[in-house]
C-alpha positions in Angstrom: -24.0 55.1 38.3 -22.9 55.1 34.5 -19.2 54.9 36.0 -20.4 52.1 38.5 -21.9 50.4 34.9 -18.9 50.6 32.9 -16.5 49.1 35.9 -19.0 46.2 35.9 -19.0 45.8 32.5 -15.2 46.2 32.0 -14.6 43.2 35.3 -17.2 41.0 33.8 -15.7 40.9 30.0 -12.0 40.6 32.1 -13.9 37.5 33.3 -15.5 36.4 30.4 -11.8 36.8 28.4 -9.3 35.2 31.2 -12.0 31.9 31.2 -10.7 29.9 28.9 -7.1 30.5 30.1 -8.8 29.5 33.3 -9.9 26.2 32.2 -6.9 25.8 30.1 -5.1 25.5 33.7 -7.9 23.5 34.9 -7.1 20.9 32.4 -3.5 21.5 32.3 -1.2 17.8 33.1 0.3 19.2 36.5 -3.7 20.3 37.9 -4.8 16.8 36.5 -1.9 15.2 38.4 -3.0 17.2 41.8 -6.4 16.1 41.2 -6.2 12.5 40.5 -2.8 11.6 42.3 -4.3 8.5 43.6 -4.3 7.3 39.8 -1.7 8.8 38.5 0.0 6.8 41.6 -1.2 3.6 40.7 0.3 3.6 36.8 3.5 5.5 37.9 5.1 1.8 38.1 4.4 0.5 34.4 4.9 3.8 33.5 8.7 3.9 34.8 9.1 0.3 33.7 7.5 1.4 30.3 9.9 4.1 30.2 13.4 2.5 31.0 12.5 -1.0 29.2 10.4 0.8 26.1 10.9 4.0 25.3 14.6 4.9 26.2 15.7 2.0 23.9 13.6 3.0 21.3 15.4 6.7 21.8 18.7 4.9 22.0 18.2 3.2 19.0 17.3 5.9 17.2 20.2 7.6 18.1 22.8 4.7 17.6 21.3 4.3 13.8 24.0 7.5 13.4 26.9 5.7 14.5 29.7 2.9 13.9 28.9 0.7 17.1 30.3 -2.8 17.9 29.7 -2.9 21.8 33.7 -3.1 22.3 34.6 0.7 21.5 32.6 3.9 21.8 30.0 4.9 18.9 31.7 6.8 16.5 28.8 9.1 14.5 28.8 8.8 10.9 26.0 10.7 10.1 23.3 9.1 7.6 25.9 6.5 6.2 24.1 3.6 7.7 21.0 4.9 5.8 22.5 5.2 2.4 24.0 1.6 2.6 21.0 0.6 3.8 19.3 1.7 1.0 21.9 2.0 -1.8 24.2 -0.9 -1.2 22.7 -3.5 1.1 21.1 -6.4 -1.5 20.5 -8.4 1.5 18.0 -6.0 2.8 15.9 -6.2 0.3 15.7 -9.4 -0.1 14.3 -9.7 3.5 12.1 -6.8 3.1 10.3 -8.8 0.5 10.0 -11.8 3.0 8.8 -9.9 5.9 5.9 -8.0 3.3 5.2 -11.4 2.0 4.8 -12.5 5.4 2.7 -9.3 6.9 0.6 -9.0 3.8 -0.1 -12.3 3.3 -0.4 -13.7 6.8 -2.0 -11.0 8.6 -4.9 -10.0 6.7 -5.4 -13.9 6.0 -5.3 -14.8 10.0 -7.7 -12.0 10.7 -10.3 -12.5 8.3 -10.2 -16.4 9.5 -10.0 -15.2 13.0 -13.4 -13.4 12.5 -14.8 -15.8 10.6 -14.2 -18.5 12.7 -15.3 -16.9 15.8 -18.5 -15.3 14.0 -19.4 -19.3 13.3 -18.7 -20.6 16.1 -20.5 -17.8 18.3 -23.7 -19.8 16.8 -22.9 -22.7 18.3 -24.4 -23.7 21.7 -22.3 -23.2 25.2 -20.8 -26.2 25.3 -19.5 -26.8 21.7 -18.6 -22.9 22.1 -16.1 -23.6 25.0 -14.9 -26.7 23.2 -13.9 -25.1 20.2 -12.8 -22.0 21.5 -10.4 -24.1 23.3 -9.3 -26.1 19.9 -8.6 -22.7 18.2 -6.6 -21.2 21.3 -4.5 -23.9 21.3 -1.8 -22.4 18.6 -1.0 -19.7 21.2 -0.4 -22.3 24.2 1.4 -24.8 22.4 2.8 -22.7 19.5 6.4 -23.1 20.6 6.4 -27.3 19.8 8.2 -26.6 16.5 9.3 -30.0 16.8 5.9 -31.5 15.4 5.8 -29.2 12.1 9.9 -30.6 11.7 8.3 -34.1 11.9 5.3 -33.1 9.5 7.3 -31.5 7.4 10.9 -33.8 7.8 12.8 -33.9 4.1 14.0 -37.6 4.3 10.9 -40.4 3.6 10.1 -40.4 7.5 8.2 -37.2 7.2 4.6 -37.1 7.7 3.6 -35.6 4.5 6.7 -37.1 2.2 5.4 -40.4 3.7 1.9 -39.4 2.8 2.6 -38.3 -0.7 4.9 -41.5 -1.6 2.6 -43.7 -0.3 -0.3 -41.7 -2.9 2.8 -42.3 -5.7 2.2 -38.4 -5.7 6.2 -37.7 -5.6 8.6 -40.6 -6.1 11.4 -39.0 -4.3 11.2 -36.9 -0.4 10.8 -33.0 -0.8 13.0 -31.0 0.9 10.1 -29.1 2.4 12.9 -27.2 4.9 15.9 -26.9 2.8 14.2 -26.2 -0.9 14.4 -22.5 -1.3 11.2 -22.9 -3.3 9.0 -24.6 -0.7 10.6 -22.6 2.9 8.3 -19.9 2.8 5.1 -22.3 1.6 5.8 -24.0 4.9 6.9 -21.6 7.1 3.3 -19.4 5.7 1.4 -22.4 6.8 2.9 -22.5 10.4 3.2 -18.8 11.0 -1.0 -18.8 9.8 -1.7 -21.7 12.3 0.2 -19.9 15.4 -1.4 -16.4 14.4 -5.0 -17.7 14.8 -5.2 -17.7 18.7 -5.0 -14.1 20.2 -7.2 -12.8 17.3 -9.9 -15.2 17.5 -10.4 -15.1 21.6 -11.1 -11.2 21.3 -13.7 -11.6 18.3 -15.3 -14.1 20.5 -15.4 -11.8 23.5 -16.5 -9.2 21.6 -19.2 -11.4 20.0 -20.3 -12.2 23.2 -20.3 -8.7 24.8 -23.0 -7.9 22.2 -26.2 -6.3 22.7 -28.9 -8.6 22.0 -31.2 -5.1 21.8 -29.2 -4.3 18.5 -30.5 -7.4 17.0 -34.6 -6.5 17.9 -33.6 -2.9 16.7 -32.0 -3.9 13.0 -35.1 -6.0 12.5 -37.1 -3.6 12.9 -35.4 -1.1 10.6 -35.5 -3.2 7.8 -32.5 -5.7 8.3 -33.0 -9.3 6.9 -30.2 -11.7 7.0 -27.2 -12.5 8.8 -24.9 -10.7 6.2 -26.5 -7.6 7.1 -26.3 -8.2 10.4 -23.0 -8.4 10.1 -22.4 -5.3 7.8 -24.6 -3.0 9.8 -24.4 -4.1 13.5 -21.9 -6.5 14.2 -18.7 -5.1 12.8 -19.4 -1.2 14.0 -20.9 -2.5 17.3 -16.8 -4.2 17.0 -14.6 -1.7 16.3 -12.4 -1.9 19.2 -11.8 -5.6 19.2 -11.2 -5.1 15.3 -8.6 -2.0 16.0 -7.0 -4.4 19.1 -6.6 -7.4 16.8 -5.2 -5.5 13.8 -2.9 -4.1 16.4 -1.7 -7.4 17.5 -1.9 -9.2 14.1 0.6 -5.9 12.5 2.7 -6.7 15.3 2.6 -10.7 15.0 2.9 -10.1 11.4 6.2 -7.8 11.0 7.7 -9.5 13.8 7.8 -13.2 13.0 11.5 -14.6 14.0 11.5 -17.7 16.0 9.4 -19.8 13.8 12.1 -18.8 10.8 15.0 -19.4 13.2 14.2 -23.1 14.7 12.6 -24.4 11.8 15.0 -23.7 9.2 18.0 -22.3 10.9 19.6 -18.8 11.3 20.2 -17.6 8.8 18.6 -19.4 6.3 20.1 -20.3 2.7 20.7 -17.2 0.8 18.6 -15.7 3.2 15.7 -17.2 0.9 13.2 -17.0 4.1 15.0 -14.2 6.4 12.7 -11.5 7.8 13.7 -8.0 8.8 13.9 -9.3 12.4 16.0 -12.0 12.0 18.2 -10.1 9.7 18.6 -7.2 12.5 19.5 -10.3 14.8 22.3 -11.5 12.3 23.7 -8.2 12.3 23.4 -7.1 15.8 24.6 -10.4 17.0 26.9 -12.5 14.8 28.5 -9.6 13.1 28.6 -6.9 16.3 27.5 -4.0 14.0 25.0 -2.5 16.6 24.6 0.9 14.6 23.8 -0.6 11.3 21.4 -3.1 13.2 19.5 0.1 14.7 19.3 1.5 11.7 17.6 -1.3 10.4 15.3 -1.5 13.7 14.4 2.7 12.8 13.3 1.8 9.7 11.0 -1.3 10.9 9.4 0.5 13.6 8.4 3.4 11.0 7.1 0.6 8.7 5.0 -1.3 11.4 4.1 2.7 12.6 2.5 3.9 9.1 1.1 0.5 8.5 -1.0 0.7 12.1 -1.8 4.6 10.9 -2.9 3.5 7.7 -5.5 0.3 9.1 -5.9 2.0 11.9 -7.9 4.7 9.8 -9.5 2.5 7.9 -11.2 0.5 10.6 -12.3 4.1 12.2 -15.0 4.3 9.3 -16.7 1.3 10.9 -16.9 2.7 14.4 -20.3 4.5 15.3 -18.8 6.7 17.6 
C-alpha cells in the first residue's frame, strides 16, 4: 500500500508539474490557429495585404537606409554613412525637423484639446442642433482638399480675401505676401493644417460622448460630485480612454505627416525650405534627386520619432483609463 501511495503521489506531482507546460501549448499561436481557424480565416486577407503593402516596405526601408540607391543601379551598402550625414552634415534636415515639431507640437495637441472641447459642448445641445453641427465640424475632413479657397483667402496681390479686408480697415497699406513671406508661411499654413485636423478627432469624442452611461452620472452624484468640471475629471475622461488613445493616435499621425497642404499651397519645395516638413523633404529626396537610400534613412528616423512619441502619450493617457 505505502508503494501503491508513493506511485500516486509521484504521477499526481508529474501532473501537477507538466500543467503549466500543458496550458502553455494550450495557448500556444499554432493550437489558437486550430481552434479558431474560422477567424483566423477571415483576417488572413488584410493580414497579407497588411503584410506586402505595410510591413515589408517598412523592412525594406529599413534596410535601404544602409545603402547608396537611385532606382537605376543596384544598392550599394555603405554602412551608417547616411546616418552620419544625416546628422552631422545635412543643415537642411534640421531645418525641417524644426517645421514638422512646430507643426506636431503645436497643431496636434491644439486640434485635440478643441476637438474635445468642441464635442463636450456641443454633446449638450439637443438632437437636432447636435446633428447640425456635428456636420459643420466634419466638414474639414470632406472638403479638406479645396485648397484653392485658403489661396483665395489668403492671395498676396490686393484680390485676396484678407489683404482686401485689411486695406479696406487701412490696417496694411500695401498686400502681404501671406504665401511667399518666409515670416507668415507657417502662420498660414498652422491655421489650415488646425482647420483640416478638427474632423476625425471630434466625430470619435462625440461617439464616445454619446456611448456614455447615463448610470455614471446618478453614481458620481451620489458620491459627492458637484459640477460639470468634475464630471469631466472623474467620469467622463476615464469612462473615454479609448476614444482619447484612438484620437491621439490619429492626431500623432495627422500631425508628423502633414505634406499636401505644404506642397499645393506654397509649392514643393518651398523657399529655403522655410515651411518643409520631414515628409515633404523625404519626397524631395526620394523623388527629384533619386537618392532612395538617404530618403529611407530619413523615413527610419521619422517612423522612430512618430513611434516614441505614441509610446510616450500613449502612457500618459493609460493613467486615465479605469481598467
Amino acid at each position: 500500500p505505502v508503494k501503491k501511495e508513493n506511485a500516486a503521489g509521484t504521477a499526481r506531482s508529474s501532473r501537477e508539474g507538466n500543467a503549466p507546460f500543458r496550458r502553455r501549448n494550450e495557448h500556444s499561436l499554432g493550437n489558437r490557429i486550430r481552434k479558431y481557424k474560422e477567424s483566423y480565416l477571415l483576417i488572413a486577407p488584410f493580414m497579407i495585404l497588411f503584410t506586402i503593402f505595410t510591413v515589408i516596405p517598412v523592412l525594406a526601408s529599413v534596410g535601404l537606409s544602409f545603402t547608396s540607391f537611385n532606382m537605376l543601379q543596384l544598392p550599394r551598402f555603405m554602412g551608417f554613412q547616411n546616418y552620419e550625414r544625416l546628422f552631422l552634415d545635412d543643415p537642411i534636415f534640421f531645418t525641417v525637423l524644426k517645421n514638422t515639431l512646430v507643426f506636431a507640437f503645436l497643431t496636434g495637441p491644439l486640434s485635440y484639446i478643441l476637438s474635445f472641447l468642441f464635442a463636450w459642448l456641443i454633446n449638450e445641445t439637443g438632437r437636432k442642433m447636435r446633428t447640425f453641427l456635428t456636420l459643420i465640424f466634419y466638414l474639414p475632413v470632406l472638403s479638406g482638399n479645396i485648397y484653392f479657397v485658403w489661396a483665395f483667402l489668403f492671395s498676396s496681390d490686393s484680390y485676396g480675401v484678407i489683404n482686401g479686408l485689411l486695406m479696406n480697415m487701412n490696417v496694411i497699406q500695401e498686400p502681404i505676401g501671406w504665401l511667399i513671406d518666409q515670416n507668415s508661411i507657417m502662420s498660414v499654413l498652422i491655421v489650415v493644417q488646425l482647420w483640416m485636423s478638427l474632423g476625425t478627432g471630434f466625430l470619435t469624442f462625440v461617439a464616445g460622448f454619446q456611448g456614455m452611461d447615463n448610470s455614471l452620472f446618478e453614481a458620481g452624484a451620489i458620491d459627492g460630485v458637484r459640477n460639470r468640471w468634475q464630471e469631466l475629471w472623474y467620469i467622463t475622461i476615464p469612462s473615454m480612454s479609448s476614444q482619447l488613445l484612438f484620437s491621439a493616435v490619429m492626431q500623432i499621425g495627422a500631425s508628423f505627416g502633414v505634406s499636401t497642404v505644404i506642397t499645393t499651397l506654397v509649392g514643393f519645395p518651398t523657399s529655403q525650405y522655410s515651411a518643409d516638413t520631414i515628409v515633404t523633404y523625404i519626397m524631395d529626396i526620394g523623388t527629384t534627386r533619386f537618392e532612395m537610400g538617404y530618403a529611407c534613412t530619413i523615413a527610419v528616423f521619422l517612423f522612430a520619432l512618430m513611434f516614441l512619441t505614441n509610446f510616450v502619450i500613449s502612457s500618459a493617457l493609460r493613467r486615465f483609463s479605469p481598467d
